[in-house]
C-alpha positions in Angstrom: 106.9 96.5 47.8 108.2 94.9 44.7 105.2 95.8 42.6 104.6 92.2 42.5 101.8 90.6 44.2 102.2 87.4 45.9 99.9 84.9 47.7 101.5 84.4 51.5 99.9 81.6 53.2 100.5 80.8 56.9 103.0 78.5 57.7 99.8 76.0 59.4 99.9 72.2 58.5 96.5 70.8 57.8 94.6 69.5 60.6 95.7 65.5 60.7 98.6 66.5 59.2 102.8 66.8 60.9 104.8 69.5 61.5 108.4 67.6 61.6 107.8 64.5 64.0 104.8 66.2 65.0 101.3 65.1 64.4 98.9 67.8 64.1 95.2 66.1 66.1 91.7 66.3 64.4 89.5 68.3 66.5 86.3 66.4 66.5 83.0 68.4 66.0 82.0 67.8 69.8 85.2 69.7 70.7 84.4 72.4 69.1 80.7 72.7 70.0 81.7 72.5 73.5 84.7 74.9 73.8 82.0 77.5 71.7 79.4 76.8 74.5 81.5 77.2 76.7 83.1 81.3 75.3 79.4 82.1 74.6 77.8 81.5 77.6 80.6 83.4 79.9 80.3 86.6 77.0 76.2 86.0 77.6 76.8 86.3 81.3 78.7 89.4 80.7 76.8 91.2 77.5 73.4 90.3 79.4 74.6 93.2 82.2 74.0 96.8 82.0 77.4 97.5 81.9 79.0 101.1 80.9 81.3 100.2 78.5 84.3 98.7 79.9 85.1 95.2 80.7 88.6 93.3 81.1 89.7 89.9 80.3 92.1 87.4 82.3 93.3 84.0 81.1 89.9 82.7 82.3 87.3 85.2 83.3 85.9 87.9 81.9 85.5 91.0 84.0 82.7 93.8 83.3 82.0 97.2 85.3 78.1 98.2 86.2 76.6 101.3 85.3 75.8 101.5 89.0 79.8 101.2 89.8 79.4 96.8 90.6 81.5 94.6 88.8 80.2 91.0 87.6 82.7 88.3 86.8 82.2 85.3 84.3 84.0 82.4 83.6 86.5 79.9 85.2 87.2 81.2 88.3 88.6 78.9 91.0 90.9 81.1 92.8 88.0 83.7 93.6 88.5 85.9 91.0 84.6 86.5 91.1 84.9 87.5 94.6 83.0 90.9 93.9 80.0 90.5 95.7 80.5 93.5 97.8 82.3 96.0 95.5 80.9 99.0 95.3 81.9 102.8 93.5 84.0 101.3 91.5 85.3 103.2 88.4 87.8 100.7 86.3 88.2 97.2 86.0 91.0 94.9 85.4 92.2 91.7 85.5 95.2 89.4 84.9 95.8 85.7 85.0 93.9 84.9 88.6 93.0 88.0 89.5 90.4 91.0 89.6 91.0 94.4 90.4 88.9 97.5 90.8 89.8 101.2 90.9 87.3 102.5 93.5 85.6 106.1 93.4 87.5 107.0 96.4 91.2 106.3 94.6 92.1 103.0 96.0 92.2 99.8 94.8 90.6 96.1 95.4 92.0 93.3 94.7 90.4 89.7 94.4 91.7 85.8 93.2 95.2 84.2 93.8 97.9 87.0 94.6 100.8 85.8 93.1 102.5 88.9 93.8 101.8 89.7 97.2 103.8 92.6 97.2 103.2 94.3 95.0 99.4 93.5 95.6 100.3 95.0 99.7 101.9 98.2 97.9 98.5 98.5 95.9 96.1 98.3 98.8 98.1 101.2 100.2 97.9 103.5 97.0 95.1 106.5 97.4 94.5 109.5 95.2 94.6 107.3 92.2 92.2 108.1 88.8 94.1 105.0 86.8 95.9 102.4 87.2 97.4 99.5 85.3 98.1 96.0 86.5 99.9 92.8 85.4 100.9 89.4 87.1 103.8 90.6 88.4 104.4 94.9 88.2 101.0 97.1 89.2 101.2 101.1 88.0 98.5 104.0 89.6 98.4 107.5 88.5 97.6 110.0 90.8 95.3 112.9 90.7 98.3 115.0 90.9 99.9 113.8 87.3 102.3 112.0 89.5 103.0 108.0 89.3 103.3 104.9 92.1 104.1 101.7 90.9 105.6 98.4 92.3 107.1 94.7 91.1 109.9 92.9 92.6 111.8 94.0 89.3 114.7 96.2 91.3 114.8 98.5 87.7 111.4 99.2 87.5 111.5 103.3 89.3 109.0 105.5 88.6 108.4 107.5 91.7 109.8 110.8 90.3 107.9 111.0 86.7 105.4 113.7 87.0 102.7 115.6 84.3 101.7 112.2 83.7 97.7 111.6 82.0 97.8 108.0 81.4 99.8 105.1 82.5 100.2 101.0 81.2 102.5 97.8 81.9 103.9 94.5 81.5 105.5 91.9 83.6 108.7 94.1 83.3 107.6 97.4 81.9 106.0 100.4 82.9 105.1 103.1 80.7 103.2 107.1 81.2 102.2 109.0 78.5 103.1 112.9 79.3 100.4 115.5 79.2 103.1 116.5 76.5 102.7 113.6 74.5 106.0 112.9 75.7 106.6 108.8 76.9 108.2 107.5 79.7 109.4 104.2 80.2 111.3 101.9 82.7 
């Protein structure tokens, strides 16, 4: 901005070295082999699919939608995120920490892993007419065919029930946002 150019270099100690009181480990070479193994061979499991271009990603799994509307899960699941085996029609894919979800032809959703939410996730199973929906550990969001919005989290502020002309819809823990059909946003 000044017309001056200056090198900026992260503020990252070198590996072995401290940051304060803090010693900063050497990653051994093994460590590193194994932890790449380990991210290629869940993206081989995925990539190796005939998938129709959209996938999702938790902490730990990696979620990816079939041409023929079944979902295939990879990675570390241990709360049954990759309990998919019997989806079917499904249309969109998502996923959050411990959990896989699945917008179904029909407009409702599916839901598999560790609910942490289970409100929210009872609120879901009820929604129908949907064609989107948005989902995080806490708040969940579903647009309707109608332009209208349903969404639910155990965050008292978060009221959406009356937005309406709405095309496409997102969230976080505490937010949920619709983009108008025109190109107006809403928030809460």
């Amino acid at each position: 901005c000044g017309g001056g150019k200056e090198e900026i270099k992260p503020n990252v100690p070198d590996v072995g070295g401290t940051v304060g009181d803090v010693e900063v480990p050497v990653e051994t070479p093994e460590e590193t082999v194994k932890e790449t193994e380990e991210v290629s061979g869940v993206l081989e499991l995925v990539a190796g699919q005939d998938l129709q271009g959209m996938v999702a990603c938790g902490d730990d799994h990696i979620v990816g939608l079939r041409k023929d509307g079944t979902v295939v899960v990879a990675g570390n699941c241990r709360y049954g995120e990759d309990n998919v085996g019997d989806w079917t029609d499904i249309v969109k894919v998502a996923a959050d920490d411990i959990c896989t979800y699945g917008l179904k032809k029909d407009g409702t959703i599916v839901v598999t892993g560790w609910l942490l939410c289970e409100d929210t996730i009872a609120d879901m199973l009820s929604w129908t007419g949907l064609v989107d929906f948005a989902v995080n550990e806490k708040t969940a969001v579903g647009l309707k065919k109608d332009g209208t919005v349903v969404c639910s989290s155990p965050i008292t502020a978060i009221k959406c029930g009356d937005w309406k002309d709405v095309v496409q819809v997102e969230t976080t823990d505490t937010t949920v946002i619709a983009l108008k059909s025109d190109g107006t946003v809403l928030y809460t």
